[in-house]
N, C-alpha and C positions, 0 to 999 in steps of 0.2 A: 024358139023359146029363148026369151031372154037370159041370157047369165049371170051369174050373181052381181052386185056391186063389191069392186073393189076394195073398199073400205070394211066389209062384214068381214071375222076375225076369221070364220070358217074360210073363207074366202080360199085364205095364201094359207090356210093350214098347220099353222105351226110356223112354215116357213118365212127367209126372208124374202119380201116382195123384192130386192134388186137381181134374185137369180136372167141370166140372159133370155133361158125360156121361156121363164113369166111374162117376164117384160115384151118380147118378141110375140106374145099371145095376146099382152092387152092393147099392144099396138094392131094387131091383124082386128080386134074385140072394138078399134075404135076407142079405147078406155087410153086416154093420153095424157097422163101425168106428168107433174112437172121431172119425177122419179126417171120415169123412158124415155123425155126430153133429154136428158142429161146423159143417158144410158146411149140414144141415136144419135148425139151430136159425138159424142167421144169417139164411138164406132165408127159413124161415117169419116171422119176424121183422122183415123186410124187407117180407114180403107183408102183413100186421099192419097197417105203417103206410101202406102205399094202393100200395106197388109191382104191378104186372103180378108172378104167380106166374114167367112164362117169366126175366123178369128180374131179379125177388128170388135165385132157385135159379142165375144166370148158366146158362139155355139157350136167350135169345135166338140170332138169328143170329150174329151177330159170336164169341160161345165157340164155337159148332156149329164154324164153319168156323176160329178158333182150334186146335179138336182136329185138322180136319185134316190144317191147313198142320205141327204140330206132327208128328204122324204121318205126311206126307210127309216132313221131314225126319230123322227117322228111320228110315224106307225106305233115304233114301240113305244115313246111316252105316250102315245091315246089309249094305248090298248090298257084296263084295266084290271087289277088283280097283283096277287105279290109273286110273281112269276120268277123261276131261277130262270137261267140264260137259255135252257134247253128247251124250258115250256114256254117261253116268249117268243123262239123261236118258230115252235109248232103253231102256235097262236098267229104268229105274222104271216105264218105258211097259210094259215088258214083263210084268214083277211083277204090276199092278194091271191089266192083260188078263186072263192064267195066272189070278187071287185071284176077279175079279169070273165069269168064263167057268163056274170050279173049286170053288170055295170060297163063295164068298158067297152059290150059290143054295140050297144047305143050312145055312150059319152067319146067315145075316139076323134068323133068327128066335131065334135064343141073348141071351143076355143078356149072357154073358159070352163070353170066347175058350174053347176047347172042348178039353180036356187032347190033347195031341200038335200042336199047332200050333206050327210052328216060329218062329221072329222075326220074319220076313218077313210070314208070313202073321197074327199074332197082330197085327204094326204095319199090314196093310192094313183087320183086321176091325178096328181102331179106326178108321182113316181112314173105310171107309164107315157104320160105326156114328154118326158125326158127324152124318150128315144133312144134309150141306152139298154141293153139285156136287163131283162129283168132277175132278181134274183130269185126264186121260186120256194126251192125245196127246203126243210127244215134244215138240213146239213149246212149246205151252204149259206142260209142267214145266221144260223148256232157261230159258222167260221167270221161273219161279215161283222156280225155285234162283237165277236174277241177283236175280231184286226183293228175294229173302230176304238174300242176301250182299252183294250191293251191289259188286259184280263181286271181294270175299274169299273165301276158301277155304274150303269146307269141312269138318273132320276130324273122325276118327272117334271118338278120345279125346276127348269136351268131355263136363263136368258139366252138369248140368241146372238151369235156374235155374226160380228160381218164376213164372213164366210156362209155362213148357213147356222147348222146346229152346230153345237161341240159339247164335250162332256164337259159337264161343269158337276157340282155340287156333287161330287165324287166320292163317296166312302167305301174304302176297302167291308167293309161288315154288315152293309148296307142289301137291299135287298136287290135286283135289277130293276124294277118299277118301284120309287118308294113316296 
């Protein structure tokens, strides 16, 4: 089965296309933009002068689970509804149950997200395409969404900075999905 094209928004999910894993997928997907041109020649460049291959390409640890905190938090802007931090939690708990139980034991093996996947599921098969522990339980996502916002808000409208996500458009009175 073909995979989506790169260009459709569901695509990269929220996410920024320069993540190392993405890019490292749409080159194995044949999908070779001018983006992963830029992204290989750095890397290999890097590996040249005596870098570790994992860390020239940024697919050390620390990007892995970079992609997935990134795609956790974009779970939680798709997820809809005006959810405190406790019920967005359970709700994301719920998502990445339903994804990993549904979805992931056929999409593990894709390269890319797999045309008709919706936002939710297109932002989980990045999360676990990362290769980083996933985060599961409601506790631990209630902890993951404080560490990330540093007890700020999180909403739905924010730009994407070149890191991935980041909290933007922040109101302390605001609701967590607004």
């Amino acid at each position: 089965m073909q995979a989506a094209v790169p260009d459709r928004p569901v695509f990269f999910a929220g996410l920024e296309p320069r993540h190392s894993v993405v890019l490292s997928r749409m080159v194995a997907a044949g999908h070779v933009t001018p983006e992963v041109t830029r992204w290989l020649v750095k890397g290999f460049g890097q590996f040249l002068k005596g870098e570790p291959l994992d860390v020239a390409l940024d697919l050390d640890r620390g990007h892995r689970v970079r992609l997935r905190n990134d795609a956790l938090l974009s779970l939680a802007r798709a997820l809809d509804g005006d959810f405190s931090a406790w019920h967005l939690a359970q709700s994301m708990s719920q998502a990445i149950a339903r994804f990993e139980a549904q979805i992931w034991p056929r999409a593990r093996h894709q390269l890319l997200p797999a045309d008709g996947l919706g936002e939710i599921d297109a932002v989980l098969f990045w999360a676990f395409s990362a290769d980083a522990e996933m985060i599961r339980n409601q506790r631990a996502l209630y902890r993951f969404l404080g560490e990330m916002f540093e007890g700020r808000q999180l909403t739905k409208n924010c730009n994407a900075v070149s890191s991935g996500l980041a909290p933007c458009g922040l109101d302390q009175h605001a609701s967590i999905i607004g």
